[in-house]
C-alpha positions as CSV (number, residue, x, y, z in Angstrom):
1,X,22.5,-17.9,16.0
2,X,19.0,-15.7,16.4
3,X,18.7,-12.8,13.8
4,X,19.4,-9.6,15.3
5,X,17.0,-7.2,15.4
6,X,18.6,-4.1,13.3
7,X,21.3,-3.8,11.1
8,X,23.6,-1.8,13.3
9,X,26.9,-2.8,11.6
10,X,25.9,-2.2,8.4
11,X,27.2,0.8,6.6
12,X,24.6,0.4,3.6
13,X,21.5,2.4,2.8
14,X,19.3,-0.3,2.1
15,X,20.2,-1.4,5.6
16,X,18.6,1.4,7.1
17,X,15.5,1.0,4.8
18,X,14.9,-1.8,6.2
19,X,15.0,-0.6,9.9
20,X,12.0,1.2,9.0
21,X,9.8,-0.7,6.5
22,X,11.3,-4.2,6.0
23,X,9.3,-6.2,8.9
24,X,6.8,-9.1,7.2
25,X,3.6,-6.2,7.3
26,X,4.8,-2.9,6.9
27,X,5.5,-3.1,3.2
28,X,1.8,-4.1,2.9
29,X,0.8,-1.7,5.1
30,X,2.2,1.1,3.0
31,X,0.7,-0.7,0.1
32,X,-2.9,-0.4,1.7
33,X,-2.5,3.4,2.2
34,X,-1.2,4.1,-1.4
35,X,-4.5,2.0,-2.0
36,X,-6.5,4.8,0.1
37,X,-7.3,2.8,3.1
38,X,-6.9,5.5,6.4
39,X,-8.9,3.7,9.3
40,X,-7.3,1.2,12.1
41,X,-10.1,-1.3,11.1
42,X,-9.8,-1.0,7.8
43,X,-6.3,-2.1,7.4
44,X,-7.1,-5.1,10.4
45,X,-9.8,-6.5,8.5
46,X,-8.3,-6.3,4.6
47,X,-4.8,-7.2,6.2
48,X,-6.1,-10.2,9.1
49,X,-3.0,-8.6,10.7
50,X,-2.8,-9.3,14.9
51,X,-3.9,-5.8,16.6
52,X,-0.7,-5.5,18.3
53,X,1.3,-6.1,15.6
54,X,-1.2,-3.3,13.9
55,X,-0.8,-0.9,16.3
56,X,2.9,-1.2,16.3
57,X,3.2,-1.2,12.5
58,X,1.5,2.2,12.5
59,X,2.9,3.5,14.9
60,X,7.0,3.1,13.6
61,X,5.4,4.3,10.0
62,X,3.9,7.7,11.7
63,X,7.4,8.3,14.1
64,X,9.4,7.7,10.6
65,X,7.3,10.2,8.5
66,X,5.9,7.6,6.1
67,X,2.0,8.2,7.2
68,X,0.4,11.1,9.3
69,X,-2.0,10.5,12.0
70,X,-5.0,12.7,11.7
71,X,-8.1,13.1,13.6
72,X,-11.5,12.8,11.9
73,X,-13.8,12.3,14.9
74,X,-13.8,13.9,18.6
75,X,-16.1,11.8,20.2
76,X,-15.4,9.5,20.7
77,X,-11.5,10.3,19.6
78,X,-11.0,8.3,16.0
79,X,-7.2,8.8,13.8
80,X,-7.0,8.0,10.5
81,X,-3.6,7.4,8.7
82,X,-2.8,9.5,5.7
83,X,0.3,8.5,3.3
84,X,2.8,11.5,3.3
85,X,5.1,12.2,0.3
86,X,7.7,10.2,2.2
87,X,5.6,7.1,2.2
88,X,4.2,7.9,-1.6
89,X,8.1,7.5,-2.6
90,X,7.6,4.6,-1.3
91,X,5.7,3.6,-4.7
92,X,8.3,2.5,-7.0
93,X,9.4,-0.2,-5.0
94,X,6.3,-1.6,-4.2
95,X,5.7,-1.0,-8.0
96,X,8.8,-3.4,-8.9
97,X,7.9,-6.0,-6.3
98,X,4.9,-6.2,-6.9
99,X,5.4,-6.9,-11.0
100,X,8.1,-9.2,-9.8
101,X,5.9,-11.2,-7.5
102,X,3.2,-11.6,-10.4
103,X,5.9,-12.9,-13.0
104,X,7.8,-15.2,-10.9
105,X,5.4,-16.3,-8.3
106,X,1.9,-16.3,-9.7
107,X,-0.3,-17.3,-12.6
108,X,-3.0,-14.9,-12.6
109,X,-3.5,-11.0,-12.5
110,X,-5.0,-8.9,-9.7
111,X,-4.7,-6.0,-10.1
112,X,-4.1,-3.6,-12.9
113,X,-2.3,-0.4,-12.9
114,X,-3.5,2.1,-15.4
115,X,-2.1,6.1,-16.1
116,X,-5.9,7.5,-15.3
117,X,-5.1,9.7,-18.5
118,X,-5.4,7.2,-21.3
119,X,-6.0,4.0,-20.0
120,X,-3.0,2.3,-20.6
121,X,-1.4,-0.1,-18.3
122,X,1.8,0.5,-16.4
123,X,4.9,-0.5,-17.6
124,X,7.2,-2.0,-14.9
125,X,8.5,1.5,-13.7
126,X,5.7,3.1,-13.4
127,X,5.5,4.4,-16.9
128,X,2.9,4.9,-19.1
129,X,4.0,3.0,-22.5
130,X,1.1,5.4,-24.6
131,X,2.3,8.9,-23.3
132,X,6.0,7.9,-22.7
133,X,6.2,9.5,-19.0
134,X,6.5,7.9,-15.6
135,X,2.6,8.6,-14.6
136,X,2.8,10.2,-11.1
137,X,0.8,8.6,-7.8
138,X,-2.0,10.1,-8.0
139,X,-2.8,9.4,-11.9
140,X,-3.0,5.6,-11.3
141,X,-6.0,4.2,-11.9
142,X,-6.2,0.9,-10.0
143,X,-8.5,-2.0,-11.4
144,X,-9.5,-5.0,-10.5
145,X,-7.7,-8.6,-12.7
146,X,-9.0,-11.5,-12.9
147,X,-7.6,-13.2,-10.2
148,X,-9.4,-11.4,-7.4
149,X,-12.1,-13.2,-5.7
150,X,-15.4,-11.5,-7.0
151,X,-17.0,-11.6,-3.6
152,X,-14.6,-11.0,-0.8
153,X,-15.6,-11.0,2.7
154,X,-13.5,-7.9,4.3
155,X,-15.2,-4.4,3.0
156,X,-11.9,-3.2,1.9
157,X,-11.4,-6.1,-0.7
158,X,-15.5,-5.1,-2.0
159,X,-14.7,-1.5,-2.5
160,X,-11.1,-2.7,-4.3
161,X,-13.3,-4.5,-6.9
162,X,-14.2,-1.2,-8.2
163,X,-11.5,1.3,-10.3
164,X,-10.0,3.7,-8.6
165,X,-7.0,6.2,-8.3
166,X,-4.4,5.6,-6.0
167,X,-4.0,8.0,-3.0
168,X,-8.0,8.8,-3.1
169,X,-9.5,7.7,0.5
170,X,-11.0,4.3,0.3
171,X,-14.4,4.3,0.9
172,X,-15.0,0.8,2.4
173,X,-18.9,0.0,3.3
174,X,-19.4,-2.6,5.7
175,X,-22.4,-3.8,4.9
């Protein structure tokens, strides 16, 4: 029996979650704009996701809220994608995969999540162990672990190597 495609008889709110961001790329996605990346090509080249699968992706995360399509160029006509507070609530549970991918599925660190404040690393919630407070979005200070490659081939994976807060428009050179 084929998997349907929604979860139309289910009365369960994690059911309808899933309508909206539990396809294979979405989640990651969403993780790339919490990272700052904005442009079409930007996510295509750090993800090596299919354009149409891209385009599609996008397009279900601006019609649900969870990124905002804005214009940055007239000519010729350029969007970028901007994470709205919907999507940046978003953060928690990529938070807790995330930690639970790295203890039960890898050996090595990535990435490090800091509270920008004082330096210290996330606990698994999101909180800051030093301060005692669940460090907002924007006050994580994202560094490179490691376990990333030091020279990646995609721009997006370069500019990652450097710190920098979540949220803040990646800035991903191509040269």
């Amino acid at each position: 029996m084929a998997l349907g495609k929604d979860y139309a008889t289910q009365e369960c709110s994690i059911a309808r979650a899933l309508e909206v961001v539990g396809e294979r790329w979405t989640l990651l996605v969403v993780r790339d704009a919490l990272y700052g990346v904005r442009r079409y090509n930007d996510f295509l080249v750090h993800l090596g996701i299919p354009r149409a699968v891209l385009s599609a992706r996008l397009r279900t995360l601006t019609e649900e809220g969870v990124l905002e399509k804005r214009r940055y160029q007239e000519s010729p006509p350029r969007d970028e994608y901007v994470i709205t507070e919907r999507g940046i609530e978003l953060w928690p549970v990529l938070r807790t995969l995330a930690v639970w991918g790295r203890e039960h599925l890898t050996d090595c660190r990535l990435r490090y999540f800091r509270h920008a404040d004082c330096g210290t690393e996330l606990g698994s919630y999101g909180e800051c162990p030093a301060c005692g407070t669940v460090v907002p979005v924007a006050d994580v200070l994202i560094t490179p672990g490691p376990g990333l490659d030091p020279d990646p081939a995609d721009p997006v994976s370069r500019a990652l190597l450097k710190p920098k807060r979540l949220l803040e428009s990646l800035e991903a050179d191509p040269a």
